[in-house]
N, C-alpha and C positions, 0 to 999 in steps of 0.2 A: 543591748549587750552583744558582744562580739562572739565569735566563735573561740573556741581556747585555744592558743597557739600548740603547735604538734612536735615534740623531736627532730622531725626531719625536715618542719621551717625552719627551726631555729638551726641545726647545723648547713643547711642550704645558703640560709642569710649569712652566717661565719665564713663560709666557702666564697660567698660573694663579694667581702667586704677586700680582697685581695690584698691581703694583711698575713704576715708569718703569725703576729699575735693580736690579738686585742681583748677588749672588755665585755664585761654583756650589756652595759651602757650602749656601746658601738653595734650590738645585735641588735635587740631592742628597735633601736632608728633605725636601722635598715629595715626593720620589719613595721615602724610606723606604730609602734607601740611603746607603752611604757614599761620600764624593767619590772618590776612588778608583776607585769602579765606572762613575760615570760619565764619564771621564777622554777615554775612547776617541769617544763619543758626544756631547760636547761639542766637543771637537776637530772632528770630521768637520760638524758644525754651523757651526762658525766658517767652516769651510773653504768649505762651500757657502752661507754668507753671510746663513744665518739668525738669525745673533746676530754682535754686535759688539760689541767693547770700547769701551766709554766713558770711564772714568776708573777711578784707582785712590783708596782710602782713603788716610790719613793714615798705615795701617800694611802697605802694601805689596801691602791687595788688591785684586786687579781688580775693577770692576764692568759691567756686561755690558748690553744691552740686546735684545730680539727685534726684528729689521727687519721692517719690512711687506711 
């Protein structure tokens, strides 16, 4: 069993993806995990305001962005 991904990987790995926007798919890979695992820690990201939803794709997915 791995450790549980943190808030501050999962906005670290979106900072790193050197992207205006992306997916939590595209987090995820960066972090070598599956989206799934970081579900929890994406969530508590939103909440505390470190990332924002921007728009969705053509096919229903979110895209997301890191606030400053």
């Amino acid at each position: 069993m791995t450790d549980a991904i943190t808030v501050e990987q999962v906005v670290e790995a979106a900072r790193g993806l050197d992207k205006e926007e992306f997916t939590r798919a595209e987090v995820a890979s960066a972090l070598n995990v599956e989206r799934p695992e970081i579900r929890e820690a994406f969530k508590a990201a939103r909440k505390e305001g470190r990332l924002r939803k921007v728009s969705e794709d053509g096919k229903g997915k979110p895209h997301f962005q890191v606030t400053k």
